[in-house]
Structure formats: C-alpha cells, structure tokens
C-alpha positions in Angstrom: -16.2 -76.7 142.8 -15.2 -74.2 145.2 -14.2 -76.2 147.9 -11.9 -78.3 145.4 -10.6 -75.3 143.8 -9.6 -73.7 147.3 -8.4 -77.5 148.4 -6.6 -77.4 145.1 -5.1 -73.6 145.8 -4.1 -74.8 149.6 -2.0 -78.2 148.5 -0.4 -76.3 145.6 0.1 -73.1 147.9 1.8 -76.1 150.5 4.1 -77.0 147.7 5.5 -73.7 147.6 6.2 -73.2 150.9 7.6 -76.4 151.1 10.0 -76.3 147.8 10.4 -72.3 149.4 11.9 -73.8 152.8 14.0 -76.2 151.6 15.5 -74.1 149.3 16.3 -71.7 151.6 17.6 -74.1 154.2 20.3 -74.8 151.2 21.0 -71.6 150.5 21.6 -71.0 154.8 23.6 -74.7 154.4 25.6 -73.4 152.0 26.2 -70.1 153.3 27.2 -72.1 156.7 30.9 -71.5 156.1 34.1 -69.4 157.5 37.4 -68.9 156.5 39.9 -69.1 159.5 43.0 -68.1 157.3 44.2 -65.9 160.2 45.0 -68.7 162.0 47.2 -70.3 160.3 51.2 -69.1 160.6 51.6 -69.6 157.0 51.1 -66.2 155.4 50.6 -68.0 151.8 48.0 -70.9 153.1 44.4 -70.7 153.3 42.1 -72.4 155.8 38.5 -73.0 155.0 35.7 -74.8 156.6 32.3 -75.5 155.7 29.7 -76.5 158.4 26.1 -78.1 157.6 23.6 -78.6 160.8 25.9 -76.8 163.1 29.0 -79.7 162.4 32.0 -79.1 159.9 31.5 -81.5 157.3 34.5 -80.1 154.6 37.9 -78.7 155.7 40.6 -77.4 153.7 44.1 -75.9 154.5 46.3 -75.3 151.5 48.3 -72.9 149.3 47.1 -72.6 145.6 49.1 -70.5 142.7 47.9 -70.2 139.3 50.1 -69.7 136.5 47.8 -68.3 133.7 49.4 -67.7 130.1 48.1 -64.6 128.0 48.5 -62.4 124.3 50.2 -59.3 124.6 50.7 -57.3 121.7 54.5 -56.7 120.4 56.1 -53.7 120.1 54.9 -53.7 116.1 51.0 -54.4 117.4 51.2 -56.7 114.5 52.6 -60.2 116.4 51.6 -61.5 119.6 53.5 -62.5 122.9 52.6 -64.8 125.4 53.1 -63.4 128.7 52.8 -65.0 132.3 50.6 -64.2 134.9 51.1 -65.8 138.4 47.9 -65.7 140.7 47.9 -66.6 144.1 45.2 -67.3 146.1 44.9 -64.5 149.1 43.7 -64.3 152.6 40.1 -62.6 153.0 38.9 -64.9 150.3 35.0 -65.4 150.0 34.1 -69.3 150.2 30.7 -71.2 149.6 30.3 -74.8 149.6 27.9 -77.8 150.6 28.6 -81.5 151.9 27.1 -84.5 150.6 27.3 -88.1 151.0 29.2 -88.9 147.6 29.6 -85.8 146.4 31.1 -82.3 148.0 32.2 -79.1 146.8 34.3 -76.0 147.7 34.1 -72.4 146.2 36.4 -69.8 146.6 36.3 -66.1 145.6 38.7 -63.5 145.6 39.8 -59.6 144.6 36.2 -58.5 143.8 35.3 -61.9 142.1 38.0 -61.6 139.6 39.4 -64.8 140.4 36.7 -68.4 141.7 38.1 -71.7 142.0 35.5 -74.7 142.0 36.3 -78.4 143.8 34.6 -81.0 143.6 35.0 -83.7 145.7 33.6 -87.4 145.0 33.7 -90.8 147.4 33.6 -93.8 145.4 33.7 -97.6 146.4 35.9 -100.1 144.9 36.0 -104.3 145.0 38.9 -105.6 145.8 40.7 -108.6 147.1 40.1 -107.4 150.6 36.4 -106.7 149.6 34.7 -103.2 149.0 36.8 -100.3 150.2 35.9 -96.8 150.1 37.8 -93.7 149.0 37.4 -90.1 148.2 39.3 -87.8 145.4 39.3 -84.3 144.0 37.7 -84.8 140.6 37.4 -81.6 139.4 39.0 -78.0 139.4 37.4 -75.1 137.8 39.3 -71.8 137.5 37.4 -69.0 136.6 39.9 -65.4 135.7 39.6 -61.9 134.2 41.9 -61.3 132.1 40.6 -57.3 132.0 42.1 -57.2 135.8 45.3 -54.7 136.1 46.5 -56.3 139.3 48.1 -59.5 137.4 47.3 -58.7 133.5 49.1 -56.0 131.7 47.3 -55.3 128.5 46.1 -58.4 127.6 44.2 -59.2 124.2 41.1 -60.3 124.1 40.6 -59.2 128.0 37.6 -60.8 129.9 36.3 -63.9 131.8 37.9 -66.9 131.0 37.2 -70.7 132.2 40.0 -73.5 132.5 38.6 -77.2 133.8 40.2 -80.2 134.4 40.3 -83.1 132.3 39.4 -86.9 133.7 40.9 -85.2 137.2 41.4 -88.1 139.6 43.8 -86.4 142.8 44.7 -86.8 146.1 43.3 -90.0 146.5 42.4 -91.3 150.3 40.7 -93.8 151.6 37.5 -92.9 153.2 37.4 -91.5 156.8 40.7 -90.1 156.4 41.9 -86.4 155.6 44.9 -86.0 152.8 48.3 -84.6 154.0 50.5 -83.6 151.1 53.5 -80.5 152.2 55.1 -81.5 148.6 54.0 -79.2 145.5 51.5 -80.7 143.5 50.8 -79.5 139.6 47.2 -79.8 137.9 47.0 -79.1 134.1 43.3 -76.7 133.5 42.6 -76.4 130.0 41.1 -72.9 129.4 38.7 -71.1 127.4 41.4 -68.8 125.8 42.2 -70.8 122.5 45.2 -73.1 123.4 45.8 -71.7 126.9 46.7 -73.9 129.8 46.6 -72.7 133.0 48.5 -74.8 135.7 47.0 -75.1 139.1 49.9 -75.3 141.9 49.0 -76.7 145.5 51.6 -77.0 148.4 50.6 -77.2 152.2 47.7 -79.5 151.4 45.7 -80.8 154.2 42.2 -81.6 153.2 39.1 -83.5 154.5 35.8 -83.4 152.4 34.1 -86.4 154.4 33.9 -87.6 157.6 34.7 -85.8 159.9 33.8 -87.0 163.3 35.2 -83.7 165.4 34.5 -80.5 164.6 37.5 -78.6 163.4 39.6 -81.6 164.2 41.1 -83.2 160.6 40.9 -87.9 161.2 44.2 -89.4 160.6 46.4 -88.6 157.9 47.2 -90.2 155.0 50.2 -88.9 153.3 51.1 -88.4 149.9 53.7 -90.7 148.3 56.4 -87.8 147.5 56.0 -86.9 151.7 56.3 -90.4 152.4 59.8 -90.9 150.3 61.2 -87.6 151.5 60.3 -88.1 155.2 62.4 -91.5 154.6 65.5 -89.8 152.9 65.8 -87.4 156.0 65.1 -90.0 158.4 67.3 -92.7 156.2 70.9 -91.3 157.2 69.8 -90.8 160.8 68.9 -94.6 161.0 72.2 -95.5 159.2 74.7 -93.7 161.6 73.0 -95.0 164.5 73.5 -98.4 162.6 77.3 -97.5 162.4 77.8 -96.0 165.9 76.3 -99.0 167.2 78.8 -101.3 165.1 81.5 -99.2 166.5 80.5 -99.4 170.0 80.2 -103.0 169.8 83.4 -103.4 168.0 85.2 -101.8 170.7 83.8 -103.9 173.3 84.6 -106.7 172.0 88.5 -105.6 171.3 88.3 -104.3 175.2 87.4 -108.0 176.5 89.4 -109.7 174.4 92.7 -107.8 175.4 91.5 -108.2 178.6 91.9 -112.2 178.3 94.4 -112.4 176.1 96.6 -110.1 179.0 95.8 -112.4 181.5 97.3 -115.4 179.7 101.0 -116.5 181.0 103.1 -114.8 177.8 105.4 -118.1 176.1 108.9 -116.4 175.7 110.0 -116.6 171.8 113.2 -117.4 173.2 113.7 -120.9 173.9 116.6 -120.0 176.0 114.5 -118.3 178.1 112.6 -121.9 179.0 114.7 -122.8 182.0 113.9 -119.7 183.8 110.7 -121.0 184.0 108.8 -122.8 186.7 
C-alpha cells in the first residue's frame, strides 16, 4: 500500500509540475511582447508586436480614438447631459497578447489601466468556386474605461468601470498570409455597459498582421482596403488622363507637321485660269 500510495503521490506530484510548466511557459509566451511606438514618425500611431518562441507571430501599427458618451449633471442637478469624451490611445501603452493558429489576440493598457482595449483575431476557411480559401478578420473589440478618471471625464454620473463590445464584428478582412493596409479612417460601433451608451471605436493608419508572418518584424504583402484602393485611383486617375491628352496633342501635331510638309511640296494650281499659259 505504501509503494502505491507514494507511486500514486509521484504521478500526481508529476501532474503538477507538468500543468505548473506549461502554464508558466504561457504566461512567459504571453508576456513575450514590446511596443516599438518610438519608432514610428507618427506621433498619434502605435506599434506593437507580439513574439512567441523567439519569432513575431502578431504585429500591429495603427491609431485608435475612442469617443465615449457620458451623464453630467445640469446646472439644476435635476436633468442630465450627455457629454463627450474623446480618448486616444497613447505611446508607453502596456500590451499582452498570444498567437494561435485560428485564433489570436492583442491587449492594450494605458494611463494606469484606466483605459484596455481587447482584439481578437480569427482565421477562417471558406469554399468557393476556386476551392477552399483562407482568410483572417478582427472579430472582436472590447473597450474597457473609467469613467471616475479626471484626465477625459469631468464629473461624470454614475463614475466607474465600464465595458463596450462589439456586436457580430467581422473587419478588416484579408486573405490568409497577408497583412491589412488601411490609411483611410475606419468607425466600429461598441455597445457599452452604461445603459444606452455607444462608444465608437476610430482606427486610421492601420497596418496589421495577426498570422503568418514568415520574417520577423517584416509585415507579407499588403492587401488594401477598398476606400485606399478608390482614392489611390482618384489621385492617380487625372495623372493618367493628361498624359492621355498630352499624348493626343503631341500626335496631333505631328501629323499636322507632315502633312504641311507634303501638301508644300505639291506644284500650287493657280486659281486663275489666266495664269495657265505661264505655265510649262
């Protein structure tokens, strides 16, 4: 009985350790992150990376503003106002994330863990007439706030940690082994906690990659968002179009140089008949 009991002790005592290590190795996965907004020459955009097993396997340039509604009480303190607080998402942010192979997420924290955005990151594969393709989208946003924070709330009502979450999110779709470009602004409705509150999410500067990635710190190709794609081809529209017309012009005047050329070789016919038996 001894021997099975201390067998017994030693397998469970294994366990441990075992369920120990590997949740540690998460937690130093996890942890296994940096944010390089320093770099970038945008003073508004953030740059975060997450690495897993010494590779970057999630990273993330982009601008985010939050424009978070709020009670105020008038100046009876009987009625309420809504007032308007814009939050932007500042350098020296704390991030956490992990990488999977459907499912990745990024965290960000900022001004004393007032303010923590959550994305979640999902591949899927689709059939189509081509057969099965492959492509990843940001399919949730959580926005956590204090509304008790002086910096952007002013004597707000009912002050304290609020939560606003997507709804059916399906954004910045790409097809799989590509990042997603987007310079455009891009809005995402987050329906919060605070009773009929909803907080909109702005992006801008967008340039993300949550799978993938084959060099480290290196973003695959682009894919573009549509609204880049149609305003890259109004700018570059015109451009095409008066090269189009200088080239008509250039060719029109070639042709009227060559054919006064000919036509001024020709013997002229006097109009005058008169004229006729000076010649020959």
């Amino acid at each position: 009985m001894d021997l099975r009991r201390r067998a017994l002790l030693g397998v469970n005592g294994l366990r441990v350790l075992l369920m120990l290590f590997h949740t540690v190795a998460r937690i130093m996965a996890e942890q296994e992150v940096e944010n390089l907004s320093g770099l970038s020459t945008n003073p508004e955009k953030d740059i975060f990376v997450v690495r897993e097993n010494g590779t970057t396997c999630l990273m993330a340039e982009f601008a985010a503003k939050f424009i978070v509604p709020y009670d105020v009480w008038a100046s009876n303190y009987v009625d309420l106002i809504t007032e308007q607080a814009d939050i932007s998402l500042t350098r020296g942010a704390e991030v956490k994330g992990h990488c999977g192979h459907d499912e990745s997420e990024l965290q960000v924290f900022w001004v004393d863990r007032a303010y923590a955005l959550k994305m979640l990151f999902v591949k899927e594969s689709h059939n189509t007439s081509k057969g099965p393709e492959a492509t990843w989208k940001l399919s949730k946003v959580q926005f956590v706030y204090d509304s008790s924070e002086k910096t952007h709330f002013k004597d707000a009502v009912s002050a304290g940690k609020h939560t606003a979450n997507s709804h059916h999110l399906s954004a910045l779709v790409t097809p799989a082994g590509k990042s997603y470009e987007c310079q455009a602004q891009q809005t995402i409705s987050l329906a919060s906690s605070d009773p009929q509150k909803t907080v909109t999410m702005i992006l801008s500067a967008v340039h993300i990659q949550p799978f993938d990635i084959v060099s480290d710190f290196v973003f695959s190709e682009e894919h573009k968002c549509p609204v880049d794609e149609r305003e890259q081809l109004e700018e570059t529209l015109p451009l095409i179009l008066g090269l189009i017309l200088g080239l008509v012009i250039v060719v029109t005047l070639v042709i009227y140089h060559i054919h006064h050329k000919m036509t001024a070789n020709q013997v002229q016919i006097p109009r005058d008949r008169s004229q006729y038996k000076h010649m020959g």
